[in-house]
C-alpha positions as CSV (number, residue, x, y, z in Angstrom):
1,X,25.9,39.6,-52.6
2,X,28.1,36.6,-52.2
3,X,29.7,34.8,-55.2
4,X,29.2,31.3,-54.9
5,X,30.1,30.3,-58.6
6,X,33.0,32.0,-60.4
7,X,34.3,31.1,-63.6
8,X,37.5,32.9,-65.2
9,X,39.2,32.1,-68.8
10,X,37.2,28.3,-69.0
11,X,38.8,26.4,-72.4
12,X,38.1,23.4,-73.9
13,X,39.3,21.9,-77.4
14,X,38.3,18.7,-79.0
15,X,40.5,17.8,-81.6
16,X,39.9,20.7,-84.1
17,X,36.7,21.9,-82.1
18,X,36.9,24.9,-79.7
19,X,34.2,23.7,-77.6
20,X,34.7,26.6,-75.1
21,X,36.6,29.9,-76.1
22,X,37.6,32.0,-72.7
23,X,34.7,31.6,-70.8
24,X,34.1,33.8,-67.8
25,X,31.4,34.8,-65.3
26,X,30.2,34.6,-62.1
27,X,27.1,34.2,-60.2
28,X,26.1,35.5,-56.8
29,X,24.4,33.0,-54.2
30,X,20.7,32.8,-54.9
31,X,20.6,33.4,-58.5
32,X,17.9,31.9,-61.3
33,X,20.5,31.8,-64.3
34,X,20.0,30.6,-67.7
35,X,22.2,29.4,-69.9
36,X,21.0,29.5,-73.9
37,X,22.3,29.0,-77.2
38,X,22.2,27.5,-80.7
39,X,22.8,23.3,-81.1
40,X,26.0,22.7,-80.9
41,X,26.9,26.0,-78.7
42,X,28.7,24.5,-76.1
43,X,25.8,24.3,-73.6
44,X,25.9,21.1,-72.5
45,X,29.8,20.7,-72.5
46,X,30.1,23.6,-70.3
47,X,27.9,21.9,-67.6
48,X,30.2,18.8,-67.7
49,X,33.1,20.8,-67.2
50,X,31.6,22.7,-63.9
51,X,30.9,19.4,-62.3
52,X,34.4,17.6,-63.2
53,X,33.1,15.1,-66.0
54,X,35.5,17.3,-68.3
55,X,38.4,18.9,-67.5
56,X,39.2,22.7,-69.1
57,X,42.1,23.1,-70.7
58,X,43.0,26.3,-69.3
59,X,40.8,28.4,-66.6
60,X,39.7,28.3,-63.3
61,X,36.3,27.3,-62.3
62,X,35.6,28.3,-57.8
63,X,33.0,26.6,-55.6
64,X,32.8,29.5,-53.1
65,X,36.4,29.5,-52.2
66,X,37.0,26.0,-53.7
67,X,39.0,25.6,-56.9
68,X,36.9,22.4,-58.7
69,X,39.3,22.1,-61.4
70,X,40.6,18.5,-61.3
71,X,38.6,17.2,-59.3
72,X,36.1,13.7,-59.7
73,X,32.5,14.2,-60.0
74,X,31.5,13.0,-57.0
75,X,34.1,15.3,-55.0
76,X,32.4,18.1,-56.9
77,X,29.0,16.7,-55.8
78,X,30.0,16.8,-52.1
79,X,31.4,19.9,-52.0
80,X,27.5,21.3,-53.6
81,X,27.8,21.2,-56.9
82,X,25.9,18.9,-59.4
83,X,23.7,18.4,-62.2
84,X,21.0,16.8,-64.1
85,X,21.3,14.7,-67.3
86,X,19.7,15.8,-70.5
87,X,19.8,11.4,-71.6
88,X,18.2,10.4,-68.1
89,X,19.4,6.9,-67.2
90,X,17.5,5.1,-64.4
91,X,18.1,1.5,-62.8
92,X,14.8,0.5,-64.7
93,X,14.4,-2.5,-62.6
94,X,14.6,-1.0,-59.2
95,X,12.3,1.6,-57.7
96,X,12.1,5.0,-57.8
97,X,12.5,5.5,-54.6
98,X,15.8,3.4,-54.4
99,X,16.8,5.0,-57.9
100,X,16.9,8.5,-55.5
101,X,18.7,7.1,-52.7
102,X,21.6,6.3,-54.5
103,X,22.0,10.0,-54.9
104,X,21.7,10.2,-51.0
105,X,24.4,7.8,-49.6
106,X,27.0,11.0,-50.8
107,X,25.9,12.5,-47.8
108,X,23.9,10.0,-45.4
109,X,23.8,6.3,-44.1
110,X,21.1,4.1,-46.0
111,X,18.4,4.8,-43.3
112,X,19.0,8.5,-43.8
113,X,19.3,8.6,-47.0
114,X,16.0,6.9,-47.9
115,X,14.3,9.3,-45.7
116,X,16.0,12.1,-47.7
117,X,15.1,10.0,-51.2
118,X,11.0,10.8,-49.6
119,X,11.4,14.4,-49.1
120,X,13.0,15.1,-52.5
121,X,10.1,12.7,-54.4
122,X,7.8,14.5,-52.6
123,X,9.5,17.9,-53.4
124,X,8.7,17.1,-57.0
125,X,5.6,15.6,-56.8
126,X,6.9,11.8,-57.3
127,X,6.3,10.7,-53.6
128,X,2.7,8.5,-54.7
129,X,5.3,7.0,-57.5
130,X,7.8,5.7,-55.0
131,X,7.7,2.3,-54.9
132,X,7.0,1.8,-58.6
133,X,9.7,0.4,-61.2
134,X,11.4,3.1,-62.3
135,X,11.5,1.4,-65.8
136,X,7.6,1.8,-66.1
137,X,7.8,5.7,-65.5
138,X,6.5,8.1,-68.6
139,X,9.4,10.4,-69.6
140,X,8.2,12.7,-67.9
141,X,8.0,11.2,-65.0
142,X,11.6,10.3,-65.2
143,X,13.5,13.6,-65.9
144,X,11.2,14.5,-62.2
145,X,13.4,11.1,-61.1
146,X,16.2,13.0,-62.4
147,X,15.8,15.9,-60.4
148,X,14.9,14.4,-57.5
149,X,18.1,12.7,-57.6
150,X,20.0,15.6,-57.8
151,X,18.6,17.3,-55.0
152,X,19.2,14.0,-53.1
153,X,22.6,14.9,-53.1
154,X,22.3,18.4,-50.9
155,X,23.5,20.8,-53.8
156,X,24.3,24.4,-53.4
157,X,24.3,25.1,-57.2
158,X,22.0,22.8,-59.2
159,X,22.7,22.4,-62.8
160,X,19.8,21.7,-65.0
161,X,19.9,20.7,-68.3
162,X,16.8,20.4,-70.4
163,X,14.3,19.4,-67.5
164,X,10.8,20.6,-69.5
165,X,11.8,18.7,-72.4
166,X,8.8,16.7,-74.0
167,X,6.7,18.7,-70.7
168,X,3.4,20.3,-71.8
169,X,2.4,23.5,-70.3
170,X,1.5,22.2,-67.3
171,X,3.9,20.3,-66.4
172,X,6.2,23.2,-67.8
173,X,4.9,25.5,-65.3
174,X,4.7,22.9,-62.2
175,X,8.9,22.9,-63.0
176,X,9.3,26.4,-63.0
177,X,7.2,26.9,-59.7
178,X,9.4,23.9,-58.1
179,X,12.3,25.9,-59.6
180,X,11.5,29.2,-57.7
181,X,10.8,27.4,-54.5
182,X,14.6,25.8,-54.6
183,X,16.1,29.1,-55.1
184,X,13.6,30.4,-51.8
185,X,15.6,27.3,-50.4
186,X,18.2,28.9,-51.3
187,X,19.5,26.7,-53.8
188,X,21.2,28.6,-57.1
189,X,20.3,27.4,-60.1
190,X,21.7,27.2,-63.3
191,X,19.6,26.3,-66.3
192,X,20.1,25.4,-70.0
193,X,16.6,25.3,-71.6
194,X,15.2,25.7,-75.3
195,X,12.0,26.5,-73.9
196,X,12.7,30.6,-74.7
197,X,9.3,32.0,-72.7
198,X,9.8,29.4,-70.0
199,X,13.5,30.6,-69.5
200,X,12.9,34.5,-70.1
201,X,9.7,34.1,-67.0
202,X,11.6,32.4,-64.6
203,X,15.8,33.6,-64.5
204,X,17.2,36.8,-62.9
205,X,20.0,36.8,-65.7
206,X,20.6,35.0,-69.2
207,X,23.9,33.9,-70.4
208,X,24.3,33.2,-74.3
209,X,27.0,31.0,-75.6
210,X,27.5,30.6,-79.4
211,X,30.1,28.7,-80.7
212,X,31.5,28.2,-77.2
213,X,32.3,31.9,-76.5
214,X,30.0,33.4,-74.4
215,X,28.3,36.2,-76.7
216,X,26.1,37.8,-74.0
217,X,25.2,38.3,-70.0
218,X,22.1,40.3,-69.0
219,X,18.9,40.4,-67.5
220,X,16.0,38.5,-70.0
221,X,14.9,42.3,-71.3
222,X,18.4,42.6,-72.1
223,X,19.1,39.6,-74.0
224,X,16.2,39.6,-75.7
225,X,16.9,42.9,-77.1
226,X,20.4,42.4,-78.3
227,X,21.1,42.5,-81.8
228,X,23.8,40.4,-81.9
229,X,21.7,38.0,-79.6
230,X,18.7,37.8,-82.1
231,X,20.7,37.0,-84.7
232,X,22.9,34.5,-83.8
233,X,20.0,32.4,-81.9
234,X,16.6,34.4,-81.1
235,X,15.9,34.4,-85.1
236,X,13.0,36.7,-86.0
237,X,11.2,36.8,-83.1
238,X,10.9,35.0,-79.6
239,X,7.7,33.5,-81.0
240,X,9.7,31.5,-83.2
241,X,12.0,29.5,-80.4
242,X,8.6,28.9,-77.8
């Protein structure tokens, strides 16, 4: 299977923090993989540093053939690469609609791109939303924005980071349908998500980072029943962290 994402020796310090410690993996084209860990693990900084919003100390970090390292966002986001934000920040006084089409005009023209902005609402179930202020949305509502607006942007590896946050089960299990049906798209996904029974359902393989080294790579069964795993983050049981 090809390798679309392949991450060797990935660094990062902060001062006297070792955010990320030798990071390496990769992941083949079509894959559901999570990414899980304690607060304060390195999680999130690790997604920033795969789409260019930090730069590695040391490592190499491939898009398909592409070294990213270096590069802006936005050239990370063209070449397919991008991600959601955890803190999502909309233009509250525009609509959602145009809040999505922003995303688009890295690929399109503005008629293009608003037709794009449509099909990506609709994707998550937004499109009856479109025309509303984006600052009257419920939270919910608005991490949906979020994702819409990162699929405006034509990815071939989506980053998501914390997307059923504040969801109930529901809603939970709309994201994780609408996550399957990206990777039948074709779409790989990477995923950082506290929700542990929502993450164990839905990803082919599990990464666990712990103090920015990456403790464990496996299959959900796998992970779950690693010792060192459960200790450093699972706790006593996986009924614990759902």
């Amino acid at each position: 299977m090809m390798t679309i994402l392949d991450v060797r020796g990935v660094s990062r310090r902060f001062g006297g923090l070792q955010a990320l410690s030798d990071v390496t993996f990769s992941v083949p084209k079509g894959q559901i993989v999570g990414l899980i860990g304690p607060n304060g693990a390195g999680k999130t900084t690790f997604f920033s540093t795969l789409v260019g919003l930090i730069k590695p100390d040391s490592g190499s970090i491939k898009l398909g053939d592409t070294s990213v390292v270096g590069l802006k966002p936005h050239k990370v986001a063209a070449l397919g690469m991008t991600k959601t934000f955890q803190n999502v920040a909309l233009f509250a006084e525009s609509s959602v609609l145009d809040n999505v089409l922003t995303a688009g005009l890295l690929r399109h023209d503005v008629a293009t791109a608003r037709e794009q902005a449509m099909i990506c609402l609709d994707r998550v179930g937004l499109k009856s939303v479109a025309h509303k202020l984006a600052g009257n949305l419920s939270f919910p509502e608005r991490a949906r924005v979020e994702l819409a607006r990162a699929l405006c942007t034509g990815p071939k590896v989506l980053l998501l980071d914390e997307v059923m946050a504040a969801l109930n089960p529901v809603e939970m299990q709309e994201i994780m349908d609408l996550i399957r049906s990206l990777r039948d798209d074709g779409i790989t996904l990477l995923v950082v998500e506290h929700h542990m029974r929502a993450i164990m359902t839905i990803c082919d393989r599990i990464l666990v980072l712990n103090f920015g080294r990456l403790l464990a790579d496996g299959t959900p069964q796998q992970v779950a029943n690693d010792p060192v795993v459960v200790e450093a983050y699972l706790g006593r049981s996986m009924e614990a962290k759902s």
